[in-house]
C-alpha positions as CSV (number, residue, x, y, z in Angstrom):
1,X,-3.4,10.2,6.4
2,X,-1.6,7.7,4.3
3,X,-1.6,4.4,3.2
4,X,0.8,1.5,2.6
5,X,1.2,-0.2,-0.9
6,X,2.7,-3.4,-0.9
7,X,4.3,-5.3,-4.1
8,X,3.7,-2.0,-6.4
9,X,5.8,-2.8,-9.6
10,X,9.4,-1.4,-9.4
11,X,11.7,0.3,-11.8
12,X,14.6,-0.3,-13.0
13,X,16.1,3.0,-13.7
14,X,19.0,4.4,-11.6
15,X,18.4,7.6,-11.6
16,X,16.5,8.5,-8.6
17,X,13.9,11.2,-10.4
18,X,12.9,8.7,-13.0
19,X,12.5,6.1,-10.0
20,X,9.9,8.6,-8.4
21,X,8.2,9.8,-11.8
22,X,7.7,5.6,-12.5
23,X,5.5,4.9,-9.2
24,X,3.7,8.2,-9.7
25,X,2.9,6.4,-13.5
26,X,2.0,3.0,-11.4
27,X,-0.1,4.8,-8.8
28,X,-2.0,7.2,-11.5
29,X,-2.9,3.8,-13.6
30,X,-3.9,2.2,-10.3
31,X,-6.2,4.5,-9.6
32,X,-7.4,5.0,-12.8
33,X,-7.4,1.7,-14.1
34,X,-7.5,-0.9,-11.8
35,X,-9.7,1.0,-8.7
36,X,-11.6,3.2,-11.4
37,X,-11.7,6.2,-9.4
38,X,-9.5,8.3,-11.1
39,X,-7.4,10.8,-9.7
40,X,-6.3,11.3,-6.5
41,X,-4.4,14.0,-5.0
42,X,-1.1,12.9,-2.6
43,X,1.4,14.8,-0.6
44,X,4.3,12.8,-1.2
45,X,4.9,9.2,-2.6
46,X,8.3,7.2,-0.8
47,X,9.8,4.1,-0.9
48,X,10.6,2.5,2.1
49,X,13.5,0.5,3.2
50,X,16.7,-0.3,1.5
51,X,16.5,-1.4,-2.0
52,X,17.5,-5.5,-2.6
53,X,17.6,-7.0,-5.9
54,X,14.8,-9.1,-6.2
55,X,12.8,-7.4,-3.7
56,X,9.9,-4.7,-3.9
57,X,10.3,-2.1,-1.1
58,X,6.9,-0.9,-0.3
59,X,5.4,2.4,-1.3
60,X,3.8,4.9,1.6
61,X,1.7,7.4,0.1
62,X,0.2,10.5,1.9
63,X,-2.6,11.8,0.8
64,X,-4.1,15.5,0.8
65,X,-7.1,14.6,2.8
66,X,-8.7,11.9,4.4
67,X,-11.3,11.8,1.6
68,X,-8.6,10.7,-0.5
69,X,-7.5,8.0,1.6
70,X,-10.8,6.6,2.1
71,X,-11.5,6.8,-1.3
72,X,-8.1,4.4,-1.9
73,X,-8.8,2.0,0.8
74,X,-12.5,1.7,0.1
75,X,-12.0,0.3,-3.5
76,X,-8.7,-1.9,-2.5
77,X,-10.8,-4.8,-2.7
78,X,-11.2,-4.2,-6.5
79,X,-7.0,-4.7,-6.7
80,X,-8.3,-8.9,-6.4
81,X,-9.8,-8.8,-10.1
82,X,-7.6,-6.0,-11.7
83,X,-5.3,-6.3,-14.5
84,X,-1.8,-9.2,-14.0
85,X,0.6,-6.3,-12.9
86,X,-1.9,-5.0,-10.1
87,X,-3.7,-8.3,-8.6
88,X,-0.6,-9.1,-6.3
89,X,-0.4,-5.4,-4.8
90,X,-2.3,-4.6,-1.5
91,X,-3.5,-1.3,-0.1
92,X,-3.0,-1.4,4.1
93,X,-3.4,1.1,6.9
94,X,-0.2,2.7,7.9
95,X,-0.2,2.1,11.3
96,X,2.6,3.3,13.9
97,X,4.7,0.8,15.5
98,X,2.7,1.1,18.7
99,X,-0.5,0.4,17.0
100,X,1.1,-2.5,15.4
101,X,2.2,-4.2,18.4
102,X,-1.3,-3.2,20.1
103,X,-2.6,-5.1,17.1
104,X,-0.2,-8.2,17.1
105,X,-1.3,-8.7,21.3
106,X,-4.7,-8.5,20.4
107,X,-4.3,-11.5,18.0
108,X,-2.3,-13.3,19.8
109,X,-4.9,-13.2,23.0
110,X,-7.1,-14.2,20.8
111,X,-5.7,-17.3,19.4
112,X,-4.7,-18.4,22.9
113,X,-8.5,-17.7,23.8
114,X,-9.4,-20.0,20.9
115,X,-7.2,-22.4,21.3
116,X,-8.2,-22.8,25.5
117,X,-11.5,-23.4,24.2
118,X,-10.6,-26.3,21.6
């Protein structure tokens, strides 16, 4: 039940707390502003990786339900004409690593397919 945000505007604080309390502010105005579907109720909101300068680490947001979820990933496509500070982020499954190399071998065998046939 969760989702991964990718290229969500970073802070610059140090302090870890105010870190957090920024990409709640991001998220809440996401979903308010930019999806228009106002609030939406998460379990817990992490960054992932190791911080870089230069770099945005993605975001991986649990959500309370599936509703929730749904609700998120069935308005993503609205992210494409929101404001300048959301158009660049994307809203993506959070698969496990199996499912992601399930998904990779099934494009792969499908581009060789294609490509057999050209």
């Amino acid at each position: 039940m969760s989702l991964i945000i990718d290229k969500a505007e970073k802070s610059t604080e140090n302090d870890g707390e105010k870190r957090k309390q920024h990409d709640k502010n991001f998220l809440n105005d996401m979903w308010n502003d930019a999806l228009g579907i106002g609030e939406v109720k998460t379990k817990d909101i992490r960054r992932h990786g190791v911080s870089k300068k230069g770099k945005t680490r993605p975001l991986r947001i649990a959500f309370a339900n599936k509703t929730e979820k749904e609700l998120v990933i069935g308005n993503a496509k609205k992210l494409a004409h929101a404001e300048s500070h959301f158009k660049n982020t994307s809203i993506s499954y959070d698969y496990s690593k199996e499912e992601r190399d399930k998904n990779k071998e099934k494009v792969e065998a499908k581009e060789m397919q294609k490509n057999e046939f050209n």
